[in-house]
C-alpha atoms as one frame of an Amber mdcrd trajectory, in Angstrom:
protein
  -6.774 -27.366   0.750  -4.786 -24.502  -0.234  -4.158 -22.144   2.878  -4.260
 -18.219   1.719  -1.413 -15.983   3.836  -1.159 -12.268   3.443   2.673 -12.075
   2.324   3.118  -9.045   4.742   1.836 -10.534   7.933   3.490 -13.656   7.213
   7.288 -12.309   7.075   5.899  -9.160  10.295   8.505 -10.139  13.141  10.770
 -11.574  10.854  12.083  -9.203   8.084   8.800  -7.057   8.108   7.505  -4.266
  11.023   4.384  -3.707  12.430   2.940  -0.442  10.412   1.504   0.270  14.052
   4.118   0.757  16.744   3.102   1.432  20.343   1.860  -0.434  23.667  -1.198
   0.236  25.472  -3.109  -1.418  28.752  -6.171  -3.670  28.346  -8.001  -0.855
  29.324  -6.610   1.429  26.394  -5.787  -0.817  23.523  -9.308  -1.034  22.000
 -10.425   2.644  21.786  -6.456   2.912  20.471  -7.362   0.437  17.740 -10.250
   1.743  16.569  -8.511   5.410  16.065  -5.397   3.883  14.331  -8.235   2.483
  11.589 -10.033   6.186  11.656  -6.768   7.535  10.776  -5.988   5.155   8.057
  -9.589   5.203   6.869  -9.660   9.256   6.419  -6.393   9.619   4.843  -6.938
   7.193   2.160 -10.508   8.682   1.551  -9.417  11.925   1.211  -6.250  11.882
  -0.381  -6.895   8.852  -2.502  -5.307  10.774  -5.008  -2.057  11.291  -3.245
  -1.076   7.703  -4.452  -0.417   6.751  -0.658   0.503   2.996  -0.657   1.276
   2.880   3.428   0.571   4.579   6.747   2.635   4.110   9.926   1.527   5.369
  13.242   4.405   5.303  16.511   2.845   6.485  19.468   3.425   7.626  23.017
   2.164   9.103  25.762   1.938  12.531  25.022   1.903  12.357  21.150   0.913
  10.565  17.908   3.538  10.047  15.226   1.615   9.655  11.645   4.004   8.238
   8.431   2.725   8.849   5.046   3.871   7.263   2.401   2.932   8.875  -1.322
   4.145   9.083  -4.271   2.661  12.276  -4.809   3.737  14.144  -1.684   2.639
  17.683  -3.393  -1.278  16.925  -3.043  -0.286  16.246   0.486   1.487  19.254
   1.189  -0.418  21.560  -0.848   0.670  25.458  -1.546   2.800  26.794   1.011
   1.658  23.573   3.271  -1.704  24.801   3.939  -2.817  21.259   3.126  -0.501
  19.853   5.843  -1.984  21.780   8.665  -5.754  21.323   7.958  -4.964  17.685
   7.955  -2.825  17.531  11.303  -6.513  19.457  12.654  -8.299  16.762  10.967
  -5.997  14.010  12.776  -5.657  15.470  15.893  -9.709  15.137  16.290  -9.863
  12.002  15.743  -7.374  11.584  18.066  -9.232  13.175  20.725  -7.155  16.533
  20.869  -3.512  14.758  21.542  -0.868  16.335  19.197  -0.071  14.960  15.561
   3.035  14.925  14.283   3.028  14.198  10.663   6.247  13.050   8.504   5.596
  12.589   4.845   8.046  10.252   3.116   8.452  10.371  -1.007   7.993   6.921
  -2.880  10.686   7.144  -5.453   9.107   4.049  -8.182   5.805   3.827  -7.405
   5.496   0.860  -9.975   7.003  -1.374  -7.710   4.480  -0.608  -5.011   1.931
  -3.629  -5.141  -0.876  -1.476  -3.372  -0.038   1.279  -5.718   0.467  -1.058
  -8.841  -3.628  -2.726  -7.742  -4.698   1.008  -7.298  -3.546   1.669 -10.707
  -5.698  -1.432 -12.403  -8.311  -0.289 -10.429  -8.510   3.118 -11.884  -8.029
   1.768 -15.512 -11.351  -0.636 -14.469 -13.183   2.453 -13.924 -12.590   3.888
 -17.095 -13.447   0.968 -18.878  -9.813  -0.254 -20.373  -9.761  -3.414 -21.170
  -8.173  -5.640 -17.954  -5.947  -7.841 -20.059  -4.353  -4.590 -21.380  -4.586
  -2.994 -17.998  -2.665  -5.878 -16.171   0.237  -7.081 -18.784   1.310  -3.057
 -19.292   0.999  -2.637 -15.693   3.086  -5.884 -15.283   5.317  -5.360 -17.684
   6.310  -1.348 -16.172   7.190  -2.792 -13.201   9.186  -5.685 -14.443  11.166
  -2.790 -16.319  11.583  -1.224 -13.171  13.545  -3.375 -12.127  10.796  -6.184
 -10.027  11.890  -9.623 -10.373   8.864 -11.149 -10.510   4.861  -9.901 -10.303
   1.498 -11.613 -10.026  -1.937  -9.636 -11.077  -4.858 -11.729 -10.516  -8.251
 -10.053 -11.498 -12.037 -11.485 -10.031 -15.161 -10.141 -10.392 -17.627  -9.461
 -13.681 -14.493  -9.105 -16.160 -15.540  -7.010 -19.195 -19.212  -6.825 -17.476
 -19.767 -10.963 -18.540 -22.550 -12.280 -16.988 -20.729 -14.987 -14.476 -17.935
 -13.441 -12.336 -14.712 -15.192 -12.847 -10.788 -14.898 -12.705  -8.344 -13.974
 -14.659  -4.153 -14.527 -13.407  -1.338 -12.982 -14.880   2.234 -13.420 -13.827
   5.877 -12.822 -14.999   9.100 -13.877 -13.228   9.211 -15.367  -9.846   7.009
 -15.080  -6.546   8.851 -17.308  -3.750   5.523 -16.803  -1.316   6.947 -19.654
   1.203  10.557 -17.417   1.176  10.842 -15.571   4.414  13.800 -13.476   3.412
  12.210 -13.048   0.076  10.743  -9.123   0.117   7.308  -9.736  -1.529   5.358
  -6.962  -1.681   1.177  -7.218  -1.533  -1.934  -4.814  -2.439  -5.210  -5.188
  -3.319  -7.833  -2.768  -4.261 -11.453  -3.157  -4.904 -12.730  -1.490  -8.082
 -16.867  -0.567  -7.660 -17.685  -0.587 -11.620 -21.198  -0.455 -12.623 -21.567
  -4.122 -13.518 -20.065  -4.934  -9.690 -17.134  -5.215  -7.578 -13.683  -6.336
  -9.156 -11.171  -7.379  -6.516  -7.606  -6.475  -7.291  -4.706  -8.259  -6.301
  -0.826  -7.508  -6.521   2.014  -9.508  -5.561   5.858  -7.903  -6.207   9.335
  -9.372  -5.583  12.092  -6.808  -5.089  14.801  -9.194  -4.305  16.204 -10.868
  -0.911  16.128  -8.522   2.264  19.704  -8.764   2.640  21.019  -8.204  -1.081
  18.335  -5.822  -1.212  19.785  -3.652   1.991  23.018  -4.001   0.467  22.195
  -2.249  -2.498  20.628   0.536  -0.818  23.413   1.329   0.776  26.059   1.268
  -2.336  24.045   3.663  -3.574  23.808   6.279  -0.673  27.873   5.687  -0.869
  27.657   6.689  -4.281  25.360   9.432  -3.675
């Protein structure tokens, strides 16, 4: 039997990080938990629209240190960063009145986000586009992006048929079993009003180590 791994918490430890970094006691840990998912599970309800693919929280004792990552950083921000401040008030009570700091990094090609990329089918679901259309031009703008492989796989009511199936599209290569192969993963679940459609997005940028590389020609160059 096939054993299903979630490419991110396969490679944490290795080549990936924890998204949430900080120690507690036995005593602590749990009510700490449960906050980290408030704060992940308010942000991405209420700025769904901010395109915001990850959220780190760092912690310590007398402070919480929130990292947003969106490709829309503006709807964040909002005029004059009013936005900013009603949300550090929104964070710090769920955090029980300790201080928020909030840093909000810019995702330069959102295409090759794979959370982003499944948000994006999602949305096309919604308004009714048809989901072979939706996945191979999704697929195909982040293969031109520069993504050296990507899987889409689709399940659910597909074009509102009466049995749920699945539909699989991929291009390039996926090495799943790779450790130092940086595959990214998202899924989103699109509510449509024949059912649930379940998303899934699998992206290979390239080896960690060529990839690092590169990254830091360019901030040479730069």
């Amino acid at each position: 039997m096939g054993q299903k791994v979630h490419p991110v918490g396969f490679r944490i430890g290795i080549t990936e990080t924890w998204r949430s970094r900080w120690f507690a006691d036995k005593k602590n840990f749990g009510d700490l938990l449960v906050q980290d998912y408030k704060i992940r599970r308010f942000i991405k309800r209420d700025y769904e629209s901010a395109a915001i693919p990850k959220i780190e929280i760092e912690r310590d004792v007398e402070q919480v240190h929130v990292i947003l990552h969106s490709a829309r950083p503006g709807l964040i921000i909002g005029k004059k960063g009013a936005k900013v401040d009603q949300l550090k008030e929104d964070l710090q009570k769920i955090c029980g009145g300790v201080d928020v700091k909030l840093e909000i990094r810019e995702v330069v090609n959102p295409e090759l986000s794979a959370q982003l990329t499944a948000e994006n089918i999602g949305q096309q679901l919604l308004r009714r586009t048809a989901f072979r259309r939706a996945i191979k031009m999704t697929a195909r703008g982040a293969m031109e992006k520069g993504a050296l492989g990507v899987k889409i796989m689709l399940s659910g009511r597909l074009g509102g048929s009466d049995m749920a199936r699945k539909e699989l599209h991929h291009e390039g290569s996926i090495p799943l079993q790779t450790l130092q192969a940086h595959v990214d993963y998202g899924f989103y679940e699109a509510i449509t009003t024949y059912g649930s459609i379940g998303v899934k997005c699998w992206i290979y940028l390239g080896p960690y180590k060529q990839e690092s590389k590169s990254h830091g020609s360019d901030a040479k160059k730069g």
